[in-house]
MIGURO-941847 format. One line per 4 residues: their letters; for each residue x, y, z of N, C-alpha, C, O. Coordinates in nm, 3 decimals, m for minus. Each point is the difference from the previous one (the first is absolute). Layout:
! MIGURO-941847
a) X/Y/Z/X/Y/Z/X/Y/Z/X/Y/Z | ...
//
This chain:
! MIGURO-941847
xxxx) 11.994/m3.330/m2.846/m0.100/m0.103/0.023/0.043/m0.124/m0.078/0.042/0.015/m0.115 | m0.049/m0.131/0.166/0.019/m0.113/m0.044/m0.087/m0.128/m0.021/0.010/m0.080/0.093 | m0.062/0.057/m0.155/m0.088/m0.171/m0.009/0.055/m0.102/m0.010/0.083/m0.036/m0.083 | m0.145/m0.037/0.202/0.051/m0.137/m0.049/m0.153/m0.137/m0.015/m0.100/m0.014/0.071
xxxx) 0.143/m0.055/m0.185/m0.088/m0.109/0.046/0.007/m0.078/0.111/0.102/m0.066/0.023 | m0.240/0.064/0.083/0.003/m0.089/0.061/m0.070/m0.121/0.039/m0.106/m0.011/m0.062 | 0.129/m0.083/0.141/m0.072/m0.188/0.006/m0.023/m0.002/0.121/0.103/0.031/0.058 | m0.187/m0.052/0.015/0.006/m0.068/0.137/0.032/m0.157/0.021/0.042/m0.059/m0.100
xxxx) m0.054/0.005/0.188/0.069/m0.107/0.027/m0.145/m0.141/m0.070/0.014/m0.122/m0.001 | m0.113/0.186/m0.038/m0.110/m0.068/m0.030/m0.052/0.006/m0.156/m0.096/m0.050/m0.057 | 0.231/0.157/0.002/m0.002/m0.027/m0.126/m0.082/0.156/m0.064/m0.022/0.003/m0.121 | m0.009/0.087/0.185/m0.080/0.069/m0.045/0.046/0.114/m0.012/0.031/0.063/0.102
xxxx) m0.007/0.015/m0.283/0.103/0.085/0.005/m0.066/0.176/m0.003/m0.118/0.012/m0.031 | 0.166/0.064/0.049/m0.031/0.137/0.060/0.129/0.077/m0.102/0.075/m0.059/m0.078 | m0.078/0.162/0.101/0.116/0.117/m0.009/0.004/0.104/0.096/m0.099/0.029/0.068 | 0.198/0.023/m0.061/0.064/0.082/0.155/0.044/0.072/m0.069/0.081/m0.035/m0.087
xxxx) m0.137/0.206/0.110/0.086/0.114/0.060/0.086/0.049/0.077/m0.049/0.046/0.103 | 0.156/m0.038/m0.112/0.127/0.071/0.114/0.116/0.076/m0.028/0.076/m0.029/m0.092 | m0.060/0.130/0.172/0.117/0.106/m0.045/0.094/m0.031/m0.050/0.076/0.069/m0.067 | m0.067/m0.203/0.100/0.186/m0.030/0.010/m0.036/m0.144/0.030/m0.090/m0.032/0.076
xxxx) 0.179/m0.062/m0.151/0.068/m0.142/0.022/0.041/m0.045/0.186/m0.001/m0.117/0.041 | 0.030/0.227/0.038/0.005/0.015/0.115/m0.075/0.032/0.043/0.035/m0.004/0.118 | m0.134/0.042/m0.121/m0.179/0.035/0.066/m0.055/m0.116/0.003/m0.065/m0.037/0.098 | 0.087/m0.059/m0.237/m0.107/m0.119/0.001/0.061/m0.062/0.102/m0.067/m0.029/0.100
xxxx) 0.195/0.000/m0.107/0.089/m0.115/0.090/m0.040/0.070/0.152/m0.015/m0.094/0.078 | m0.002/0.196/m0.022/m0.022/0.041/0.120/m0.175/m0.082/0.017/m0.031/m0.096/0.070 | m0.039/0.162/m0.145/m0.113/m0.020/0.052/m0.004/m0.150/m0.041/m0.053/m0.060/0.093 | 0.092/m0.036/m0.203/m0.002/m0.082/0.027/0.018/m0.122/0.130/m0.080/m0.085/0.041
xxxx) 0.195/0.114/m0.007/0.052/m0.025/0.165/m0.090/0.072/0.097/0.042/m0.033/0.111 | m0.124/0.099/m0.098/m0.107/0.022/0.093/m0.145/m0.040/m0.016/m0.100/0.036/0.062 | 0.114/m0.113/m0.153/m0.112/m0.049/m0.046/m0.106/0.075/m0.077/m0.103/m0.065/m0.018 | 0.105/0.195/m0.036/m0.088/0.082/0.012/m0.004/m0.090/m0.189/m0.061/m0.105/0.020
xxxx) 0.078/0.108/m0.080/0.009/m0.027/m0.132/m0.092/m0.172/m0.020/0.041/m0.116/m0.004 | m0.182/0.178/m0.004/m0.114/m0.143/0.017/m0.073/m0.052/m0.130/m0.014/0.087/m0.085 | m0.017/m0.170/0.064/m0.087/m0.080/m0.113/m0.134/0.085/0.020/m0.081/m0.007/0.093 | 0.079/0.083/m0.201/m0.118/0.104/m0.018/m0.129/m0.114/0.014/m0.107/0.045/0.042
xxxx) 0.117/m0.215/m0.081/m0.107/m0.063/m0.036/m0.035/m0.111/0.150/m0.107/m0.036/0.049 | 0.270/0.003/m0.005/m0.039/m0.072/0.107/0.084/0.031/0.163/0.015/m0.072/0.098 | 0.020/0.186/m0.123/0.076/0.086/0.095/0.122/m0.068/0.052/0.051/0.020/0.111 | m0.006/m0.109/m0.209/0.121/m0.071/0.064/0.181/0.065/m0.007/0.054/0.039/m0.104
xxxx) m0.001/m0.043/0.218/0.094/0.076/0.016/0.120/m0.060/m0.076/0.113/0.048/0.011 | m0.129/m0.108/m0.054/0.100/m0.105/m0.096/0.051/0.079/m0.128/m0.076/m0.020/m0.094 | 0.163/0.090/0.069/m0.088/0.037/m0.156/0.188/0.053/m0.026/0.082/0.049/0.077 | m0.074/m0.086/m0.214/0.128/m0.008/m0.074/m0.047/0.057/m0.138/m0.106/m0.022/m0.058
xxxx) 0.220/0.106/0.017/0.008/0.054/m0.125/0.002/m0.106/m0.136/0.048/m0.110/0.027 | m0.090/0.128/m0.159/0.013/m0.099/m0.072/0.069/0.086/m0.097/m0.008/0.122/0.012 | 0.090/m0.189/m0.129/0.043/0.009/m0.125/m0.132/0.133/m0.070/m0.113/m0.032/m0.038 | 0.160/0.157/0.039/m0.075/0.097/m0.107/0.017/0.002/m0.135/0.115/0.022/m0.039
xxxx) m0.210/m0.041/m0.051/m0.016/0.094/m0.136/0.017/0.153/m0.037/m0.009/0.057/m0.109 | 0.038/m0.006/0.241/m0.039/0.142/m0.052/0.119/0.068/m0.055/0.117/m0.026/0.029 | m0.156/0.110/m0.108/0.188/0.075/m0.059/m0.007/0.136/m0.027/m0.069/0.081/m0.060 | 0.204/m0.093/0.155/m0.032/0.194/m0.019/m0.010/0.096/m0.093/0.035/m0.042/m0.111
xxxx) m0.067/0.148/0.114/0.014/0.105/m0.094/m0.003/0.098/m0.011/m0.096/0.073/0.025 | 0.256/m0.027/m0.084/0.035/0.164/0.057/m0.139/0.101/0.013/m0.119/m0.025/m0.022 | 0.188/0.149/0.066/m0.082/0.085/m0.005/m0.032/0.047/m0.102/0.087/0.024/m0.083 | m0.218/0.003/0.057/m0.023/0.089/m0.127/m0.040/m0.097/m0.108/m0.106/0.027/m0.056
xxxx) 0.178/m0.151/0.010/m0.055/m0.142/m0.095/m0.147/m0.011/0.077/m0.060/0.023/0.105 | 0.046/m0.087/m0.262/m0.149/m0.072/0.052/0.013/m0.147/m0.027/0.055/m0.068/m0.086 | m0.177/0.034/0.264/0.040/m0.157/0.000/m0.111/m0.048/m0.123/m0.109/0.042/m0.041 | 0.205/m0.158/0.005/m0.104/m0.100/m0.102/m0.124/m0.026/0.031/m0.029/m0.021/0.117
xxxx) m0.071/0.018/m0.221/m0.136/m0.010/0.022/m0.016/m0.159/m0.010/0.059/m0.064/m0.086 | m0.125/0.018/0.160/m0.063/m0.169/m0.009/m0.067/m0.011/m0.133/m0.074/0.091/m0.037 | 0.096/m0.207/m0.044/m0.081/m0.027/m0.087/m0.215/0.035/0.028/m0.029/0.003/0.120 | m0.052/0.012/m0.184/m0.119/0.018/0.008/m0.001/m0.156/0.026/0.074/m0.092/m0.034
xxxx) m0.185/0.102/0.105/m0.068/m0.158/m0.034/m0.163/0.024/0.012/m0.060/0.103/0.027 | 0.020/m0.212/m0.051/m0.184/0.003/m0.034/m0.018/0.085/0.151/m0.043/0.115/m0.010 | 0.072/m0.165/0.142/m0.057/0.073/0.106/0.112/0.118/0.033/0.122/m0.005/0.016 | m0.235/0.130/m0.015/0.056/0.139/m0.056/0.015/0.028/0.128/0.056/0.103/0.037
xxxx) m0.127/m0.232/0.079/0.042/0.096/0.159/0.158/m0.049/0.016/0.053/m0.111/m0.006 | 0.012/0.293/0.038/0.184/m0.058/0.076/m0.072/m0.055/0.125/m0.112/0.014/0.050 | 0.222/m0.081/m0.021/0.002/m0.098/0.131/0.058/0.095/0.080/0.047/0.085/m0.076 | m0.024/m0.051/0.199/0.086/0.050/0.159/0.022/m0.106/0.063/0.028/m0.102/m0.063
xxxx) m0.035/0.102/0.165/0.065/m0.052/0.112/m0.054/m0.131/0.017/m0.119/m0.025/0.018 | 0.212/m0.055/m0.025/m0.109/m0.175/0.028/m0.077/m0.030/m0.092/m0.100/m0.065/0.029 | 0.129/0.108/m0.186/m0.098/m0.016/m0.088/m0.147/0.027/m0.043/m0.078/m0.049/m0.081 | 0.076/0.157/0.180/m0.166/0.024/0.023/0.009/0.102/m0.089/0.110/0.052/m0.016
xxxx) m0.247/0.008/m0.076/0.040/0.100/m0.074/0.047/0.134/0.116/0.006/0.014/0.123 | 0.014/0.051/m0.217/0.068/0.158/0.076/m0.126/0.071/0.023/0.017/0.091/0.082 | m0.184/m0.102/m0.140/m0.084/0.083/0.017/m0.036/m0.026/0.154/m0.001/0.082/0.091 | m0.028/m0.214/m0.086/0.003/m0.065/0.147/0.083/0.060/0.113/m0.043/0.062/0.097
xxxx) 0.158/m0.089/m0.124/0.091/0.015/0.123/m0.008/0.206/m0.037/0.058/0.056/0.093 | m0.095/0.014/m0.162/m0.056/0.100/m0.025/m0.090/0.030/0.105/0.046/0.050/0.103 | m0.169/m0.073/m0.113/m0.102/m0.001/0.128/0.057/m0.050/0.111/0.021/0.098/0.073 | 0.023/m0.218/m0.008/0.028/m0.030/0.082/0.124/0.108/0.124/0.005/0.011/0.123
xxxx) 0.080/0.054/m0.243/0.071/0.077/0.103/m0.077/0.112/0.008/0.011/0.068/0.103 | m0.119/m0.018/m0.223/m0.109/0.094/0.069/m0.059/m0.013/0.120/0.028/0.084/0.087 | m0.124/m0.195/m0.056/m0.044/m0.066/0.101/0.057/m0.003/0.160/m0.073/0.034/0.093 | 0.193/m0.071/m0.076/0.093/0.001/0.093/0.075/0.115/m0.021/0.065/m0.008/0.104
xxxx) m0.017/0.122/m0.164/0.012/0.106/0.044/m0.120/0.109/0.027/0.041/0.112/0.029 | m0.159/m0.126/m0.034/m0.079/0.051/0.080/m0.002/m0.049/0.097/m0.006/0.095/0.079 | 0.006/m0.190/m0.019/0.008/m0.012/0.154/0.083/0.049/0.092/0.121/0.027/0.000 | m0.213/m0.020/0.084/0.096/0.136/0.134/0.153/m0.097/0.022/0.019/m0.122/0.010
xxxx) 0.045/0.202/m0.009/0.160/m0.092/0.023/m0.015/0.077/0.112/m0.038/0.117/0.001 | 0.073/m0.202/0.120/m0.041/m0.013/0.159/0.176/m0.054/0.034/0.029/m0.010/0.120 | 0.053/m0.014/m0.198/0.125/m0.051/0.007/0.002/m0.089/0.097/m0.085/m0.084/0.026 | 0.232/0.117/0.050/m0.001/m0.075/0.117/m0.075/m0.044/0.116/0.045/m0.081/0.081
xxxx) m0.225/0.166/m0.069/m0.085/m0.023/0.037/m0.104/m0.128/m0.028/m0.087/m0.039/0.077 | 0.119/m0.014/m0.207/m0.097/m0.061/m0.036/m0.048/m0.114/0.115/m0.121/m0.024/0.002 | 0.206/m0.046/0.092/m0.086/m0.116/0.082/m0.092/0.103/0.075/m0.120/m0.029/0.001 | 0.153/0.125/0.050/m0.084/0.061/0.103/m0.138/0.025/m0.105/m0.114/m0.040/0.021
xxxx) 0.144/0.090/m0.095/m0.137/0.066/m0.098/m0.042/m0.098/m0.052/m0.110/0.033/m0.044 | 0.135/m0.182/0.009/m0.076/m0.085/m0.062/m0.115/m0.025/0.118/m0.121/m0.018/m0.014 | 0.201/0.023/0.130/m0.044/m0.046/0.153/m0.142/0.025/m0.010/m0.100/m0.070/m0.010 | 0.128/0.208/0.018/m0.120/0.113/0.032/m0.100/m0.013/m0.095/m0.114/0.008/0.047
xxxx) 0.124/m0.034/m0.206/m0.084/m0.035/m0.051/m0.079/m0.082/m0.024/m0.109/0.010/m0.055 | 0.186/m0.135/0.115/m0.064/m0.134/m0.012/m0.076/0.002/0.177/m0.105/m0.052/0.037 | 0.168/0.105/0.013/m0.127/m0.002/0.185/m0.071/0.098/m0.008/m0.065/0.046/0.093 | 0.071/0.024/m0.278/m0.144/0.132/0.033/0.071/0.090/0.074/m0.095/0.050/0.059
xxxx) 0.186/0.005/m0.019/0.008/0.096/0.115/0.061/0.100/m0.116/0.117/0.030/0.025 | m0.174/0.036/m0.157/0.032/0.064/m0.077/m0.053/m0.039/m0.104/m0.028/m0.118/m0.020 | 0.007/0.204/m0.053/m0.140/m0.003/m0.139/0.103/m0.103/m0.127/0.103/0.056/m0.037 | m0.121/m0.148/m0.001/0.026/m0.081/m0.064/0.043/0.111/m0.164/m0.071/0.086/m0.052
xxxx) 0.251/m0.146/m0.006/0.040/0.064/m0.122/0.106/m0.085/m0.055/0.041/m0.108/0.042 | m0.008/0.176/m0.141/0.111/m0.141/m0.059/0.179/0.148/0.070/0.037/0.117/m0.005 | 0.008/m0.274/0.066/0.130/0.129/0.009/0.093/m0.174/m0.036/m0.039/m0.115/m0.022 | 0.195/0.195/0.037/0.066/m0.074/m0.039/0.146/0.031/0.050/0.040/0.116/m0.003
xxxx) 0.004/m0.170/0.028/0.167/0.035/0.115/0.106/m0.137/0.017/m0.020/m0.081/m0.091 | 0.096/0.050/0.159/0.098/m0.089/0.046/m0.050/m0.029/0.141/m0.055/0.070/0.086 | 0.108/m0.251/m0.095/m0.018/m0.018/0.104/0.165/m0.104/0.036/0.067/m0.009/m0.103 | m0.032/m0.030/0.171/0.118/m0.069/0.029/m0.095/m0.168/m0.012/m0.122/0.005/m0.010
xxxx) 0.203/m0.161/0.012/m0.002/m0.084/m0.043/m0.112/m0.022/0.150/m0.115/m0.043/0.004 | 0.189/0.083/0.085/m0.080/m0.060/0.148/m0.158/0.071/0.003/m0.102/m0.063/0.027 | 0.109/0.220/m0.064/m0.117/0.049/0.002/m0.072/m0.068/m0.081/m0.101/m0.039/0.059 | 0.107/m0.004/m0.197/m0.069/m0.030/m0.129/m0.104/m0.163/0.065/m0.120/m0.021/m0.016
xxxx) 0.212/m0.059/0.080/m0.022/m0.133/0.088/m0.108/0.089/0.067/m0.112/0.018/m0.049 | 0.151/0.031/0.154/m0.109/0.014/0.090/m0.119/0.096/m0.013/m0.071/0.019/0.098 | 0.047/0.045/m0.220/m0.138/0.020/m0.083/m0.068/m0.090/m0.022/m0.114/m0.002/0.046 | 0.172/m0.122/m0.140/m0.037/m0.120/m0.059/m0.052/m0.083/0.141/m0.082/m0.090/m0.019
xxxx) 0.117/0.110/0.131/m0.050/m0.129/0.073/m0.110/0.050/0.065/m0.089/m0.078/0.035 | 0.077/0.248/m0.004/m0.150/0.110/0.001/m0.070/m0.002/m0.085/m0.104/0.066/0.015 | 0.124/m0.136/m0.136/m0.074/m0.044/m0.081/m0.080/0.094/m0.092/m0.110/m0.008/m0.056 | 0.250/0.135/0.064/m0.037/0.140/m0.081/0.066/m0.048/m0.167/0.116/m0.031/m0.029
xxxx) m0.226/0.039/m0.049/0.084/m0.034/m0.154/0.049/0.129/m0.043/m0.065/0.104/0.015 | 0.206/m0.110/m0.081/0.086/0.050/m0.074/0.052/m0.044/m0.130/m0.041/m0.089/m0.075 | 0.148/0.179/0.063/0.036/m0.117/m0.112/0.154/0.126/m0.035/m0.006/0.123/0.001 | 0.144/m0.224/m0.032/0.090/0.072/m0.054/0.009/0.032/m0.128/m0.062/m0.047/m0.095
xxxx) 0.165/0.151/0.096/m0.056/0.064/m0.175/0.176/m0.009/m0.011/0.098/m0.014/0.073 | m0.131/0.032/m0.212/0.180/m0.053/m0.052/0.010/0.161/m0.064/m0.090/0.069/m0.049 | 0.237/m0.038/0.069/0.023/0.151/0.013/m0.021/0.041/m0.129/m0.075/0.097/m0.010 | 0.111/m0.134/m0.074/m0.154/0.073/m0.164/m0.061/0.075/0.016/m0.013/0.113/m0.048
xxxx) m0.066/m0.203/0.167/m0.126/0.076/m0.001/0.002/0.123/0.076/m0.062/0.097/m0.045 | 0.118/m0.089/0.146/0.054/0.098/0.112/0.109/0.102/m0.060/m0.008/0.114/0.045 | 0.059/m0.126/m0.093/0.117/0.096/m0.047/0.006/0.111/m0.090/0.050/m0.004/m0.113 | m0.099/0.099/0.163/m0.010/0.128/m0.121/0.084/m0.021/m0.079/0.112/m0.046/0.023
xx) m0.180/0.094/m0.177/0.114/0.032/m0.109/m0.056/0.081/m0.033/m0.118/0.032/0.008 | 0.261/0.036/m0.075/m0.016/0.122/m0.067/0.043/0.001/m0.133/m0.009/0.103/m0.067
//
């Protein structure tokens, strides 16, 4: 697994999970790799801080400071983004279903729940103009860890 920092083209920076230096560059070139904040397909690696460390060492601890909350992802504390992937992993993951099942929930033709799945760039458009609200989630939040 690899991290990299990332920017979208609007300035707004994220971090990325990927197997391999060649995973990002694939999905990059297919666009799949989006601005968790403004879904823009623009998005380039920046200069990292991070430094490795063998197996078995332990990484350096951050100085304390007055606010005792660690930060995660985007600076938000970690208790936060804590709940939040609680939240969205309870929802039914409907996967590659999700336009059809947002469908159904928003015309009533199925008992209203929180689910959560993929949709492609064209499907995601043509929810938004049915005027079904969604919203993308930046893979954090989606991505089991163990």
């Amino acid at each position: 697994m690899i991290v990299f920092d990332l920017a979208c083209s609007h300035g707004h920076a994220f971090e990325g999970w990927f197997a391999s230096a060649e995973e990002f560059a694939r999905q990059q070139a297919s666009e799949l790799v989006r601005c968790p904040v403004c879904d823009d397909a623009q998005v380039e690696k920046r200069l990292s801080a991070r430094v490795s460390v063998p197996k078995g060492a332990r990484a350096p601890q951050p100085p304390a400071t007055e606010n005792a909350t660690e930060t995660a992802v985007a600076g938000f504390p970690a208790e936060l983004i804590t709940k939040l992937r609680e939240a969205v992993r309870s929802a039914e993951n409907v996967g590659r279903r999700f336009p059809e099942e947002a469908r159904k929930i928003h015309y009533e033709e199925t008992p209203a729940r929180a689910i959560r799945g993929q949709a492609t760039r064209e499907e995601a458009d043509a929810l938004q103009e049915e005027g079904i609200d969604f919203t993308s989630l930046p893979s954090t939040l989606v991505t089991e860890t163990h």
